[in-house]
matplotlib code that plots the C-alpha trace (Angstrom):
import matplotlib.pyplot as plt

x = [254.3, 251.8, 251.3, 248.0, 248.1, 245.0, 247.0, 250.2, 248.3, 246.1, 249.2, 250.8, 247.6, 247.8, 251.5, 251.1, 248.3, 250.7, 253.3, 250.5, 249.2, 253.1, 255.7, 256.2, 257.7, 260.3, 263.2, 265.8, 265.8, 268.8, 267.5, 268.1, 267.4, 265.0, 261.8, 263.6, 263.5, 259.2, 259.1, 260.5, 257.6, 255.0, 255.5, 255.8, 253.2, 251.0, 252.8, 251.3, 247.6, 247.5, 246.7, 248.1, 247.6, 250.5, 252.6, 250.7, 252.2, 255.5, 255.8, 254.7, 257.7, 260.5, 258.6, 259.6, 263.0, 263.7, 262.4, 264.6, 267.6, 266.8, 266.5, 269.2, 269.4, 273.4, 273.6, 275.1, 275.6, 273.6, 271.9, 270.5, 270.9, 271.7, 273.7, 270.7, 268.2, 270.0, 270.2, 266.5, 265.7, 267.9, 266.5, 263.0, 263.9, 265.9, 262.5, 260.2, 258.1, 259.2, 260.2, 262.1, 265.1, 267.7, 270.8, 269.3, 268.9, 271.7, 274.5, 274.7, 275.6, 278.2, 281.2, 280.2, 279.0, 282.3, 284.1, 282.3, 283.7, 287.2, 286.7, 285.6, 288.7, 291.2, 290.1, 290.1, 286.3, 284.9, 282.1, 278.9, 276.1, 277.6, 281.1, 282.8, 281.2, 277.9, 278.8, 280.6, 277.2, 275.8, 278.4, 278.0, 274.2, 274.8, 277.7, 274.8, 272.1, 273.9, 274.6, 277.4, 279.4, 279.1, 279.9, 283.5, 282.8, 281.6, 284.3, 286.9, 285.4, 285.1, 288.0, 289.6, 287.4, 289.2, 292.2, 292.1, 290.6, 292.6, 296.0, 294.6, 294.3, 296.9, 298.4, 299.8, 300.2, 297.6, 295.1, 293.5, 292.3, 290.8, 291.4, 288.5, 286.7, 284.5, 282.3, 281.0, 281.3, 284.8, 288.1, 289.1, 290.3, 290.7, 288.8, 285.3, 283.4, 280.2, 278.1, 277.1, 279.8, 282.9, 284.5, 282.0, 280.9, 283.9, 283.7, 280.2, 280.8, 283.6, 282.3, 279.2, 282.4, 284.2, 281.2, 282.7, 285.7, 288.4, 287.8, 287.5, 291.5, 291.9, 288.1, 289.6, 292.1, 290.1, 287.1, 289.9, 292.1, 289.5, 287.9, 290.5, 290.9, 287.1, 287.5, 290.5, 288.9, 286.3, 285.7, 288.5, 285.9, 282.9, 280.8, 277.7, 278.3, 281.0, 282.0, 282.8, 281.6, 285.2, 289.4, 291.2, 294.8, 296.2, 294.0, 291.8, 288.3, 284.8, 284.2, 280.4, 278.3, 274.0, 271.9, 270.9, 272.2, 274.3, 276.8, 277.6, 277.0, 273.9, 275.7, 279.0, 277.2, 275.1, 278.0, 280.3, 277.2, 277.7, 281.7, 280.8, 278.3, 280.7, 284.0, 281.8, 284.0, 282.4, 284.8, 283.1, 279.4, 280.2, 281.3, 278.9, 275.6, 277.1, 277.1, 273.7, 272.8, 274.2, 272.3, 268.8, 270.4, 270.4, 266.8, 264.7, 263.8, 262.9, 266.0, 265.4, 268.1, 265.4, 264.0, 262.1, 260.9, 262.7, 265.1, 268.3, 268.5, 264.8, 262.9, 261.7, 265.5, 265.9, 262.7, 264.1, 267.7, 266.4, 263.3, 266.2, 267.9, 264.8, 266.2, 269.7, 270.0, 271.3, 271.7, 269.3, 268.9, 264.7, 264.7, 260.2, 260.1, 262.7, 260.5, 257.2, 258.8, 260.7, 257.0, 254.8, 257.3, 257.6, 253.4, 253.9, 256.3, 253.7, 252.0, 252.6, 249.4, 251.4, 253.7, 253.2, 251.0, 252.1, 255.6, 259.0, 262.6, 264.7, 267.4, 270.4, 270.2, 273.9, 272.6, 269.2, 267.1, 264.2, 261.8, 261.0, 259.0, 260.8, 259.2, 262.2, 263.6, 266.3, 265.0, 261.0, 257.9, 258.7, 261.1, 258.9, 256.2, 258.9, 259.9, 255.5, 255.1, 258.3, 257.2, 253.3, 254.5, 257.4, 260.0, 263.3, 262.6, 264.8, 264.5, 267.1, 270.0, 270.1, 270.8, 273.7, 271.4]
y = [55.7, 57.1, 60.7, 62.3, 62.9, 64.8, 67.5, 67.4, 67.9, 71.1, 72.9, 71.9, 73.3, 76.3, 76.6, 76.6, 79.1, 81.6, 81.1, 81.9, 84.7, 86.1, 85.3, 88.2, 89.7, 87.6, 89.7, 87.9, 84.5, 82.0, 78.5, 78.0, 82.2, 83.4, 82.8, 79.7, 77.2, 78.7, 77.6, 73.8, 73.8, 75.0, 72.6, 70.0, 70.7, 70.7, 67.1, 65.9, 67.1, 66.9, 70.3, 71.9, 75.5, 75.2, 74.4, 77.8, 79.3, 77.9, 79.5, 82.4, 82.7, 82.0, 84.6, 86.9, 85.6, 85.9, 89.4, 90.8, 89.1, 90.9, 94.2, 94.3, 92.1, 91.1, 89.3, 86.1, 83.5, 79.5, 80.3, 83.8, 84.4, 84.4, 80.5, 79.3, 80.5, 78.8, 75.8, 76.0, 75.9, 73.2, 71.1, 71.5, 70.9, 67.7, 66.5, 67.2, 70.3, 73.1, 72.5, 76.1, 76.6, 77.0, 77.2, 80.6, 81.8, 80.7, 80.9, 84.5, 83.9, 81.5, 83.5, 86.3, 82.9, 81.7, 85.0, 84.5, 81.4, 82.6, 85.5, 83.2, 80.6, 84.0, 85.0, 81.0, 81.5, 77.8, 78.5, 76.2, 78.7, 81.8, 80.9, 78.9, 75.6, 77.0, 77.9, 74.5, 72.6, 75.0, 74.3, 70.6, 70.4, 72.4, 69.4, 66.8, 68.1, 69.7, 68.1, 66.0, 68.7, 71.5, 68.9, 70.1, 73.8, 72.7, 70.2, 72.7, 74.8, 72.3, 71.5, 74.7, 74.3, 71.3, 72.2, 75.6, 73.9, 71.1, 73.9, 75.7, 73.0, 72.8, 68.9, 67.1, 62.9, 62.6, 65.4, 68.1, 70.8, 74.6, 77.5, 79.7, 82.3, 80.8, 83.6, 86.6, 88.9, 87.5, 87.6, 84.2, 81.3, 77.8, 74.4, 74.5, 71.1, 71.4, 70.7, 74.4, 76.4, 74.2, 70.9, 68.6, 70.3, 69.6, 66.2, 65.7, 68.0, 66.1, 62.6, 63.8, 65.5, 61.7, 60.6, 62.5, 60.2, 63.0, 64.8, 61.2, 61.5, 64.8, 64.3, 61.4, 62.9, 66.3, 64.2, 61.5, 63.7, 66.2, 62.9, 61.7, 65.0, 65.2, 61.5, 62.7, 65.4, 63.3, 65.0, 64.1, 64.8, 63.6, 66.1, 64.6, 64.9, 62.8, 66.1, 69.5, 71.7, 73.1, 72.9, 75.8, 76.3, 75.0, 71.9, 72.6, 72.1, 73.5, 70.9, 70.6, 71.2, 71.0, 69.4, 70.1, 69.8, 73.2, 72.0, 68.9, 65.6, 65.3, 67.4, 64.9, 61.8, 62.1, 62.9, 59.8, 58.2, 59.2, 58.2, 54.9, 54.1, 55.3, 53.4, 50.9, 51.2, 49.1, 50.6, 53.8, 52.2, 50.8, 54.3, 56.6, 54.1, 54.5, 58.3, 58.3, 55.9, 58.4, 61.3, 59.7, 59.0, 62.6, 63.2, 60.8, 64.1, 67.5, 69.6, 73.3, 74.7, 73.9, 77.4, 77.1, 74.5, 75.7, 73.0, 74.4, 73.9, 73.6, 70.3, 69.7, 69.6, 66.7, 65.1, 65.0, 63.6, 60.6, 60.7, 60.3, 57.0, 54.9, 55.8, 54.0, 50.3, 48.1, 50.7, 48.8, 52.3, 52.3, 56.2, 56.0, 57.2, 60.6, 61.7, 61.8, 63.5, 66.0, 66.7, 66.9, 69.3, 71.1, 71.4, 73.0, 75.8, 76.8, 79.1, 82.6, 84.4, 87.1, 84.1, 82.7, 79.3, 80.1, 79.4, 81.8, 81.4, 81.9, 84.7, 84.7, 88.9, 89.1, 88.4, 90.3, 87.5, 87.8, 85.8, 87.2, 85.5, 83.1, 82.5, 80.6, 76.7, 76.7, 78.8, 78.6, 78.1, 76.1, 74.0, 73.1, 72.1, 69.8, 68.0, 67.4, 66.6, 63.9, 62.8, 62.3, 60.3, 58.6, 59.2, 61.4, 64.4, 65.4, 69.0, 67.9, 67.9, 72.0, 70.9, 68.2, 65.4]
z = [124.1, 126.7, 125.1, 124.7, 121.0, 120.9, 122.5, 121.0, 117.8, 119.5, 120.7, 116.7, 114.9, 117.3, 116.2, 112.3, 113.2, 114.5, 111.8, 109.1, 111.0, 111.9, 109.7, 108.2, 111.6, 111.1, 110.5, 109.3, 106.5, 107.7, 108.6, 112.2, 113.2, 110.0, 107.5, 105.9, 109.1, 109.5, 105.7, 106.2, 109.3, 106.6, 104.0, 106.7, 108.5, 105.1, 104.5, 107.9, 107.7, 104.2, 103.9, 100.4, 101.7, 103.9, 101.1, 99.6, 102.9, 102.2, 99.0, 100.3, 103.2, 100.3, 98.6, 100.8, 101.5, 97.8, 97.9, 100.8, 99.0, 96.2, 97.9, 99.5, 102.5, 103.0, 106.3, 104.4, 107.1, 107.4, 110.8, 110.4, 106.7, 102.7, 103.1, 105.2, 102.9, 99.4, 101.4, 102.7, 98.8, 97.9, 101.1, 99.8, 96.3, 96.9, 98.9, 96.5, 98.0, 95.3, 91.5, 90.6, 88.8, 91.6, 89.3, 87.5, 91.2, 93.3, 90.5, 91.1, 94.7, 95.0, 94.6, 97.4, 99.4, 98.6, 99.5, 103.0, 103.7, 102.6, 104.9, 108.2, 107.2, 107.1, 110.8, 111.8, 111.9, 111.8, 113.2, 112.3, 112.8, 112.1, 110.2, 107.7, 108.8, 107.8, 104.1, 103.9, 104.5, 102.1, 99.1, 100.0, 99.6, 96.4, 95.3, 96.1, 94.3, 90.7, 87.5, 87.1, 85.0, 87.6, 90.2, 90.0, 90.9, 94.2, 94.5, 94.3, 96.8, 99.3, 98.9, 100.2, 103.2, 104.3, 103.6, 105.8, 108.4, 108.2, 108.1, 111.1, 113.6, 116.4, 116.0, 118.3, 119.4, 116.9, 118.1, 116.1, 117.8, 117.1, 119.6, 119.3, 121.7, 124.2, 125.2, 124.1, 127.1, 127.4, 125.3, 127.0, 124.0, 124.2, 122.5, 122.4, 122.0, 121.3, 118.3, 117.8, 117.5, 118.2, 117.4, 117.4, 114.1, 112.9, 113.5, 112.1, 109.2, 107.8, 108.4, 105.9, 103.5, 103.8, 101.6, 98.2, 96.9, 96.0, 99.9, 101.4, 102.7, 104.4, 105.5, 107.7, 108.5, 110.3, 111.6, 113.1, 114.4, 116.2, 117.6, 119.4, 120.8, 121.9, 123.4, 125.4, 126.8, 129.1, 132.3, 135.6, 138.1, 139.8, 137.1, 135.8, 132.5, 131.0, 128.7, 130.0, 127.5, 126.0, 127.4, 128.0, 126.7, 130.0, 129.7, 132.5, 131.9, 132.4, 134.2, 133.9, 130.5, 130.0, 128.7, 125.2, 121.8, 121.8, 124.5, 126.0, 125.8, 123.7, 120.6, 121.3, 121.5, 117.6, 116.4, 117.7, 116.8, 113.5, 113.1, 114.7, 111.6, 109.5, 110.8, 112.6, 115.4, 118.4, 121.1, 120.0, 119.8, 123.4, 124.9, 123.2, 124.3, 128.0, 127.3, 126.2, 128.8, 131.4, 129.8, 130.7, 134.2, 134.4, 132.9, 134.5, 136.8, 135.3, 136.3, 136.6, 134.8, 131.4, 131.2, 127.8, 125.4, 122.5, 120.5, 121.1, 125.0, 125.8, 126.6, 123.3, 122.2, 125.2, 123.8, 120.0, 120.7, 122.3, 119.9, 117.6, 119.3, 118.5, 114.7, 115.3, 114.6, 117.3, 119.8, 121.9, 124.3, 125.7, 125.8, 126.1, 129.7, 129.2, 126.1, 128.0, 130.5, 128.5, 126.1, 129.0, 130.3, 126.9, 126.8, 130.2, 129.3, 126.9, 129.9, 128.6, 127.5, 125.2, 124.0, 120.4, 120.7, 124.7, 124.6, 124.9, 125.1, 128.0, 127.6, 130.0, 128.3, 130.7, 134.0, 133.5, 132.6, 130.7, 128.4, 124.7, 121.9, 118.9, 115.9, 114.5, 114.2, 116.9, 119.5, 118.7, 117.5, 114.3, 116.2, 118.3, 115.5, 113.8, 116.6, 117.0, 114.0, 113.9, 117.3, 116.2, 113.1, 114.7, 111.9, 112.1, 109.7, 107.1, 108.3, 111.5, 109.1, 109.8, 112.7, 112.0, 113.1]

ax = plt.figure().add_subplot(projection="3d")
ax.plot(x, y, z, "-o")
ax.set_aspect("equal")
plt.show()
């Protein structure tokens, strides 16, 4: 890969500078939106240079996560807050970069986490970032890393999870599908298919929840039946992408979706990539490599509806998901050329003198644009160092699964 390394690791030093420097003003301590997701850049940024005060600075951000918990901070959800924060730990834990006793602080915590979820399922809330979803992965990382003899506790919490889900889908011929609201400055409802906050989470949340025997059945069951649904839902038109980005109740479509892995056909595609490993369905491996071959069709030029580098819809997002193709076996998809592009791009958005390490993210801000500085995984900073860091050491991070990668 023709990428100047010696400045992909200036603009990643410069990056862990600014999270040493400026954490603190980080408000909030979710994974995706808070401290946790600037501590998982820490301790991996110490793992790449080999530099144990990082892992000092890790410490220190969980620190103060810990403390606002204890002070009173409430906002409970995996993106922004307390879920994303407990998982953060358990992350880190499972990996080997802290050694606490999670059970003496996160015991305390389950049942209001728990209550949570039961709240978002009540309002048909499945949200991944902000709603049930997001406690789900929470619960299941706690399932995967306790002792046999609690495994139960988390067993039986899961287990309500699929089955409200599972009860709140509209069936029909087969298909499973959610009605949720589509925008925020609108009351309008329908099925929303992206990985973020729609049923592609579904999908890839339940093919990971197929993995525990006794949730195996009604696992299959939700990740088959919202599939189909998904697959059914290809675009009629002459759009580029081969997804619109949701279906309203009428089954019109928005007929075109972007580029990045909130919406469209970038969040779609990991995901059938992951129910095709697990069903080893070669129909499915067949359609989703010409989906992904019809994404770099559409990247080869630098579009300019990218308005930030940030992972979420920014060009190092682009640069990740096919960073992350050169990790799947027997795909046999050459995705070199669309990650130079997409980093070289990325380096270039990083042209903002009062920006952290020079970058910003885009905000739509309701027609008045504008461009305000992110500290955070999805959106910022310490997104953009992890994808570096992966990219510079050619491996797919563990830190991605936040992300349902």
């Amino acid at each position: 890969m023709n990428l100047d390394k010696k400045l992909l690791e200036s603009k990643l030093d410069e990056i862990a500078l600014v999270i040493k420097q400026d954490f603190k003003m980080q408000k909030d301590v979710g994974v995706l939106d808070g401290l946790s997701g600037l501590a998982i850049f820490a301790f991996e940024y110490g793992k790449f240079k080999n530099d144990e005060t990082f892992f000092d600075i890790g410490g220190d951000i969980l620190t103060v996560c810990m403390d606002r918990v204890n002070k009173g901070y409430g906002l409970p959800t995996f993106c922004t807050g307390i879920a994303g924060f407990f998982w953060t730990l358990l992350h880190l834990e499972q990996h080997s970069f802290i050694a606490l006793d999670l059970d003496e602080i996160l015991d305390p915590m389950d049942d209001f986490l728990f209550s949570c979820m039961q709240a978002d399922l009540e309002k048909k809330d499945y949200d991944y970032l902000h709603g049930a979803l997001g406690y789900g992965m929470y619960f299941l990382k706690r399932y995967e890393n306790c002792e046999v003899k609690k495994k139960g506790i988390y067993l039986d919490k899961l287990h309500v999870l699929a089955l409200s889900v599972y009860s709140m889908a509209e069936k029909s011929n087969g298909f499973l599908r959610w009605r949720s609201k589509l925008r925020h400055d609108s009351d309008q409802t329908g099925f929303n298919l992206s990985l973020s906050h729609g049923m592609a989470s579904i999908v890839n949340f339940f093919v990971r929840l197929a993995s525990i025997t006794e949730l195996s059945d009604i696992s299959e069951k939700i990740y088959n039946g919202a599939s189909s649904f998904i697959l059914s839902s290809r675009n009629n038109g002459n759009a580029d992408s081969i997804f619109p980005s949701w279906v309203l109740s009428d089954n019109s479509q928005s007929s075109e979706s972007r580029i990045g892995w909130c919406y469209g056909d970038f969040g779609i595609g990991v995901t059938l990539l992951q129910l095709w490993e697990k069903n080893n369905d070669q129909d499915l491996k067949v359609f989703t490599k010409s989906l992904f071959s019809n994404c770099i069709r559409r990247t080869q030029e630098i579009t300019p509806d990218i308005n930030d580098a940030g992972f979420c819809h920014g060009s190092f997002g682009i640069a990740y998901i096919y960073h992350l193709l050169d990790h799947v076996n027997n795909l046999d998809i050459d995705a070199t050329s669309v990650i130079e592009k997409w980093v070289a791009k990325g380096l270039e958005l990083a042209c903002f003198d009062d920006g952290p390490a020079g970058f910003k993210q885009f905000h739509p801000n309701y027609g008045n644009p504008k461009y305000v500085n992110q500290l955070n995984l999805l959106e910022g900073i310490s997104g953009i160092g992890l994808v570096l860091i992966d990219i510079l050491s050619t491996k797919k991070g563990n830190w991605s699964e936040s992300l349902l990668l």
